[in-house]
N, C-alpha and C positions, 0 to 999 in steps of 0.2 A: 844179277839184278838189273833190271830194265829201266830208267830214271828218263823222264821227257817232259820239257816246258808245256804249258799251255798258255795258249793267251785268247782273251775275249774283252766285251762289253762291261761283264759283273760277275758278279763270283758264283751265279747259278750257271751263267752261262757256261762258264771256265769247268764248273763241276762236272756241267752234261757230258763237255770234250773228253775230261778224264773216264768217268764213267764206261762213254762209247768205245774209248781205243783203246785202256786197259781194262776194265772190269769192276766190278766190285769190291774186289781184295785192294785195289790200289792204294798205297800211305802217300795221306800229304807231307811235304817233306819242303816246303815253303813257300813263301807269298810276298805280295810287292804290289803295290798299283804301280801302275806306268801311264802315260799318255793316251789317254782314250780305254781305257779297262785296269783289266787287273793281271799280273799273272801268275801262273800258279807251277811248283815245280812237284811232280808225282813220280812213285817210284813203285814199280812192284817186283814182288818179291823183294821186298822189304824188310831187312834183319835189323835189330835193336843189339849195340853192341853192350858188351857184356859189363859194363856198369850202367847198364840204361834196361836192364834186362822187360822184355815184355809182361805186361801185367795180367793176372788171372781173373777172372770175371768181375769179383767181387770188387777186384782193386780196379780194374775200369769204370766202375760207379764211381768211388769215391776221386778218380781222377777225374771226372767230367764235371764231380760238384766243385772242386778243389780249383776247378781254370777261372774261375770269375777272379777268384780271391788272389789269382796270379797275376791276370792282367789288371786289377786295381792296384798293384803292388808295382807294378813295369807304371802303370801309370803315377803315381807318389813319384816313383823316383826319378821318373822323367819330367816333372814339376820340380823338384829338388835342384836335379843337375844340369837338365836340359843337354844330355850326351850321353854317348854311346848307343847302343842299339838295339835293336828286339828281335833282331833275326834270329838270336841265336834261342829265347824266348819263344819264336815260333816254332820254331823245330822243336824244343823240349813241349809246348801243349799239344801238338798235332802229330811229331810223330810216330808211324805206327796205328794209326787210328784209321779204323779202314771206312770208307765210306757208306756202306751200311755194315751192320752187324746182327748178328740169328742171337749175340746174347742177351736176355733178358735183363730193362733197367729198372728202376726205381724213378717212376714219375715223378713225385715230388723233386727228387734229386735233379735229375733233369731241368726242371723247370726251374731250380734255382740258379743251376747254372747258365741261364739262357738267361738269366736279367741284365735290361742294361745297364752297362756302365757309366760310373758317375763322369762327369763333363770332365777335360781337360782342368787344371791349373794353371793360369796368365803365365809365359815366359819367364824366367828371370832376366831380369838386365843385361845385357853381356852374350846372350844365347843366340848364335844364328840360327834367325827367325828361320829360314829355309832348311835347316836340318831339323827345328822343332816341328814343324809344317809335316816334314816326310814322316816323322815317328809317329805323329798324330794317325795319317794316311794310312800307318802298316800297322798300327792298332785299329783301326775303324776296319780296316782288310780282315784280322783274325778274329773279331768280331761278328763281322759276317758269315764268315769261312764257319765260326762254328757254330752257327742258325739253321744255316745250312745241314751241315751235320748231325744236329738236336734232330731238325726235321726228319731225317732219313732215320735214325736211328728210333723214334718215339711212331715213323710209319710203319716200321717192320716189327716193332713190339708189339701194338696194336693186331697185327695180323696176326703174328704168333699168338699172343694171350687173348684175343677178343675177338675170334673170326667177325660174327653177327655184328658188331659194332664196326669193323672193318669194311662191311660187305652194305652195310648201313652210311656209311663216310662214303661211298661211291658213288651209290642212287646220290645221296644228294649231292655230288660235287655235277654228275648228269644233267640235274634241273640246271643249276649256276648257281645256286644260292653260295654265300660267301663261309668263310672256315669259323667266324663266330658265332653266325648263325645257328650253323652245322651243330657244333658243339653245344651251342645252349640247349637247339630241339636234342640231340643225343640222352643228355642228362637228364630231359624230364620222360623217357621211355628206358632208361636204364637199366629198369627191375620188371622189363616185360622180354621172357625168353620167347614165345612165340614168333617166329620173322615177320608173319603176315601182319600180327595182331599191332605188331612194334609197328612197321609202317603204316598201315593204319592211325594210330593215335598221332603217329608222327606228322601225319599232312593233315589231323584234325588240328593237334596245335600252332603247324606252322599258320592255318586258314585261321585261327584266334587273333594271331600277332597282329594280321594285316587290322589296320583303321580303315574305316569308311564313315565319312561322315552323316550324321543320323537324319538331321535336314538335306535335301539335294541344292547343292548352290546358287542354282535360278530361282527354285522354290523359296529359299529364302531372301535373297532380294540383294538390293544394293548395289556399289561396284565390286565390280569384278574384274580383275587382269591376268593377263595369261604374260607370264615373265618364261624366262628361257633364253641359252642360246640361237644362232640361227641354226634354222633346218630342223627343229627338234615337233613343228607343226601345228606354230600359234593361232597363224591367221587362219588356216582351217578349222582348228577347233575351235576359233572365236564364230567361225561363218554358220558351225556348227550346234553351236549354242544358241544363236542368235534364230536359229528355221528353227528351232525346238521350240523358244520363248513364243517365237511369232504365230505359229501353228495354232499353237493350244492357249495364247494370252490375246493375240493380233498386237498390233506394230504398237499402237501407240504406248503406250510404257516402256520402252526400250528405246536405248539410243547408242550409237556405236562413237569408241575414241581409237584414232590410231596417235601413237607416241612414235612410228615410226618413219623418219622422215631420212632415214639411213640407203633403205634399199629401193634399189629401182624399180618401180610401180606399184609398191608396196603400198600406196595412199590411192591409186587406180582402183588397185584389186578392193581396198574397200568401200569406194564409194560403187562399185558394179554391186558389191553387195548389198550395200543401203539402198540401190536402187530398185533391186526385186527384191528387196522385201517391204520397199517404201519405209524405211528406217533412217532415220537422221546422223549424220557421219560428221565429226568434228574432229578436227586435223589439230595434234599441238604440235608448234614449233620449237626447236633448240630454244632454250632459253625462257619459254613461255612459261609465265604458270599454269601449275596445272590446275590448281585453284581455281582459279580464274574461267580455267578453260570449262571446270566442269557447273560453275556455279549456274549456266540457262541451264543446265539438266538435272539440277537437284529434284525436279516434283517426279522424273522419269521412276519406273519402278526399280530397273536394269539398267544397268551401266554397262558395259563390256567394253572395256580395252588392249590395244593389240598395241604391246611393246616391241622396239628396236632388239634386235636377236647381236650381241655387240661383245666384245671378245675383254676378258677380264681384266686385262691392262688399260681397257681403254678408258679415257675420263669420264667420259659421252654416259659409261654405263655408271659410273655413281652417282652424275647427279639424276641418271633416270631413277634409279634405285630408291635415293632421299627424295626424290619427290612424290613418289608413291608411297615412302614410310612417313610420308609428312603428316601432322596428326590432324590440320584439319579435313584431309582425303578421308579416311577411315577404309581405305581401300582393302580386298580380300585378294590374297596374291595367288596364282596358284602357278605352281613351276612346271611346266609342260616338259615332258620327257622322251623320248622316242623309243620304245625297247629294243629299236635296234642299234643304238648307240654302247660302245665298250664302256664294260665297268670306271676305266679313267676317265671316260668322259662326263659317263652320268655324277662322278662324285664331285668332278670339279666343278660340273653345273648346281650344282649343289651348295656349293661352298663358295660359289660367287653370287649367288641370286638371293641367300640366307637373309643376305643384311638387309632385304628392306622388309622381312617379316613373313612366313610363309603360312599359307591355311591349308597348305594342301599340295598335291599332283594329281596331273592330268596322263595317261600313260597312253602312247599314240601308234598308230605302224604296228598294232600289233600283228596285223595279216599279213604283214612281212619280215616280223624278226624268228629268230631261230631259236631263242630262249629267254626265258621271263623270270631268271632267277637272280641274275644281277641286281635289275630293276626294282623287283621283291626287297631284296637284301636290304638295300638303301634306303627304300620307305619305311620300313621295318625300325631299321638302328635309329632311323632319325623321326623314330615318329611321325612320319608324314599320311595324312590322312590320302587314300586315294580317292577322288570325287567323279573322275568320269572316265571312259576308257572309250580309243577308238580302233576302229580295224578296218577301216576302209575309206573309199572317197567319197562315198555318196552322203549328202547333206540334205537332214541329219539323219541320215536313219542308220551310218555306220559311228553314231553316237552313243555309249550305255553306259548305265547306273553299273559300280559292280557290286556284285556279288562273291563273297568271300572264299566259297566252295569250289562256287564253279572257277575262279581265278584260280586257284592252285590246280584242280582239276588241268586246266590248261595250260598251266605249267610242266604237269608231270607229262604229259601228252606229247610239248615239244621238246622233251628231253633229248640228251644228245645220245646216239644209238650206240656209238662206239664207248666202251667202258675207257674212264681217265688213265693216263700212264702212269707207270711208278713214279716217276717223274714229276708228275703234275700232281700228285698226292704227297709226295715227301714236300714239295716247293710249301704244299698250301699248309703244311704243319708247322714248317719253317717260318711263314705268317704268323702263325699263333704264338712260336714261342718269343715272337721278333717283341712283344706286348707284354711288358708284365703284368705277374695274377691272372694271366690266361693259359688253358691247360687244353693239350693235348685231347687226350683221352676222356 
C-alpha cells in the first residue's frame, strides 16, 4: 500500500494533486487544514480491515446518504463536550472511497447528502476555544472534501447513464454559462432525444432568459448613469451615448455630469467631449449635492453621468452610491460591465454597485473578450436587463441595441475550442451540490 501527504491552497486543489500522482482508485484516508491550505493524506491500494469490511454497491449509496447525519452527530457532540476529535470520524466517512466511482448512484440520495450542515453550537464555558476552533476547521475540511466527491461521483454517473445530457453539460460549460444555468436550460430540453433538435431549443431558451429593455434608454429620457468598477468602460460608453443622442436629437437637450473627481484627467477627458459635441459638462465635487448639481439641468432632455470607478471598501463609493439612490434624483443606473472581466470579478461588481438600484447593464470589450457566457450567466440570475452592447472604439458607431439571437449566436461562436477537463466538470458539479435543492442531473 502506497500512502502519501498532499498539501495545497483548498481541497480541490489538494484533490487534483491526488488525482495526478495516484489515480483514480486513490482512498482518502485523512484531512487537516494547516496554515495557508489544507492537507490531505491518500492511499492506494487501499485495504479495509476486516471489521470495516468494504461495502457493495448498494451499501455505498446508502453510506453517502448516511455521512450528513454523521457529521451532524460529531457536531451535537462536539457542542456538548467541546473535546476529543474527528480524525478518527474522518477516516470512518472517507475511507476507502475512491475518488470517482463507474458505480451507479441514486441522485436524490446524493443530493441529500451534500446539504449543509447546520452551524456550529457556542463553546461551552471551560472549552479551549483553540481546540474548539481546530474541530470546527476539520469539520468544515470534510465537508468540503466530500462536495468535492458528490461532484466527481454525480459527473461520472451522468456520463454513464445520460451520455446526451453529458455531452450537453460540455457545450455549455464551452460558452461559460454558469452550472445553474446549465441545469435549469438542461431540464426544460429533457424529453427531446434528438442532439441537434435538443441544442437547438436549448440556445432558443437560453436567448428567452436574456432581458432587453422594451424602450432604448436615451429614447426614453431622463438621467442616466453609467456605475461600475474602474476599467470596466464608462466614460466611453458615456462619450458613446452622448454622439448617438447628438447625431440624431443635436446638443441641446443633453447635458453631461462627471461624479468623477478620483481619476487623473477623468474631468479632462469629459469636458474634450462636451467640447466637440458643444454639450454642457458639470463637474460634482466630494461632498457636493448632487441635487443641487443637477437642478440647472432639470429642462435638459438627457442627463448622462460618468461615475468614479472606486474599489468596494472604499467610503467614497457609498456615499456615491446613496446619492444616486437619493429619491429626489430619480436616477436610472446602469452597471457597465466589460466581458472580459473573470466571473469574480463581474459578480462582485455586482454586489457592490446593487445598492443604489440597478435598471440595467451595459456589456463592453466585446471585440476583445474570449467568452460571453459568464457575463450571460449574471444578467440572467439577476435579472438585469441588457441595454447596450459595445465592441469597439469608435464613437458611436461601435455602440448597439441588442438583440437576443444574435447575442447568443455570438456566444456560441466564441466558444472555447478545447472541450472542459474531467476536472473542471466534476469541480462544477461540486458547485451545484455545494447549494441546497440544487441537482445535479
Amino acid at each position: 500500500m502506497q500512502v502519501k501527504r498532499f498539501f495545497a491552497a483548498d481541497m480541490r486543489q489538494a484533490m487534483k494533486l491526488v488525482r495526478d500522482e495516484l489515480g483514480a482508485e486513490a482512498a482518502i484516508i485523512g484531512n487537516r487544514r494547516i496554515a495557508g491550505g489544507v492537507e490531505l493524506t491518500a492511499a492506494l491500494d487501499y485495504k479495509l480491515s476486516a471489521l470495516a469490511p468494504r461495502v457493495p454497491n448498494v451499501e455505498l449509496e446508502d453510506e453517502l446518504r448516511k455521512t450528513q447525519s454523521r457529521i451532524v452527530t460529531a457536531q451535537a457532540e462536539l457542542g456538548q463536550r467541546g473535546e476529543s476529535s474527528i480524525t478518527h470520524t474522518n477516516r470512518q466517512l472517507f475511507a476507502g472511497l475512491p475518488l470517482t466511482a463507474a458505480e451507479p448512484l441514486i441522485e436524490a440520495r446524493v443530493e441529500e447528502a451534500a446539504r449543509p450542515v447546520a452551524p456550529f453550537a457556542p463553546a461551552q464555558p471551560g472549552v479551549d476555544q483553540r481546540l474548539f476552533d481546530s474541530m470546527r476547521s476539520e469539520l468544515s475540511g470534510l465537508r468540503e472534501l466530500l462536495e468535492v466527491q458528490l461532484g466527481s461521483l454525480a459527473w461520472t454517473q451522468l456520463q454513464g447513464s445520460r451520455p446526451q445530457q453529458a455531452n450537453l453539460w460540455r457545450r455549455l460549460q464551452r460558452i461559460g454559462l454558469s452550472g445553474p444555468l446549465s441545469r435549469d436550460l438542461l431540464a426544460l430540453v429533457g424529453d427531446i432525444e434528438e442532439p441537434r433538435q435538443a441544442w437547438r431549443m436549448l440556445l432558443a431558451h437560453l436567448a428567452r432568459m436574456i432581458v432587453t429593455p422594451e424602450v432604448e434608454p436615451l429614447e426614453e429620457g431622463g438621467v442616466i448613469a453609467m456605475v461600475g468598477p474602474a476599467g470596466m468602460g464608462k466614460t466611453t460608453t458615456l462619450a458613446k451615448l452622448a454622439a448617438r443622442y447628438v447625431l440624431k436629437y443635436g446638443a441641446q437637450n443633453i447635458a453631461l455630469v462627471s461624479m468623477d473627481s478620483f481619476r487623473i484627467g477623468a474631468q479632462e477627458q469629459l469636458k474634450t467631449l462636451g467640447r466637440i459635441l458643444n454639450v454642457s459638462v458639470t463637474h460634482v465635487d466630494p461632498g457636493q449635492s448632487l441635487g443641487q448639481a443637477l437642478e440647472p439641468l432639470l429642462r435638459k432632455r438627457v442627463v448622462l453621468i460618468d461615475t468614479a470607478g472606486l474599489q468596494a471598501s472604499d467610503p467614497a463609493l457609498r456615499l456615491q452610491l446613496e446619492s444616486l439612490a437619493g429619491r429626489g434624483i430619480k436616477a436610472r443606473n446602469y452597471l457597465v460591465l466589460a466581458t472580459t472581466s473573470q466571473k469574480q470579478v463581474l459578480t462582485a461588481a455586482y454586489h457592490s454597485y446593487k445598492r443604489c438600484g440597478l435598471s440595467g447593464c451595459i456589456l463592453t470589450k466585446l471585440d476583445e473578450s474570449a467568452s460571453l457566457g459568464e457575463v450571460l450567466s449574471l444578467a440572467i440570475h439577476h435579472a438585469l436587463p441588457v441595454a447596450y452592447l459595445t465592441d469597439g472604439p469608435r464613437i458611436p458607431d461601435d455602440l448597439h441595441l441588442p438583440r437576443k439571437h444574435q447575442l447568443v449566436t455570438r456566444a456560441v461562436n466564441m466558444q472555447m475550442q478545447e472541450e472542459p477537463s474531467e476536472e473542471a466538470m466534476a469541480d462544477m458539479f461540486a458547485d451545484l451540490y455545494h447549494s441546497p435543492g440544487k441537482r445535479a442531473g
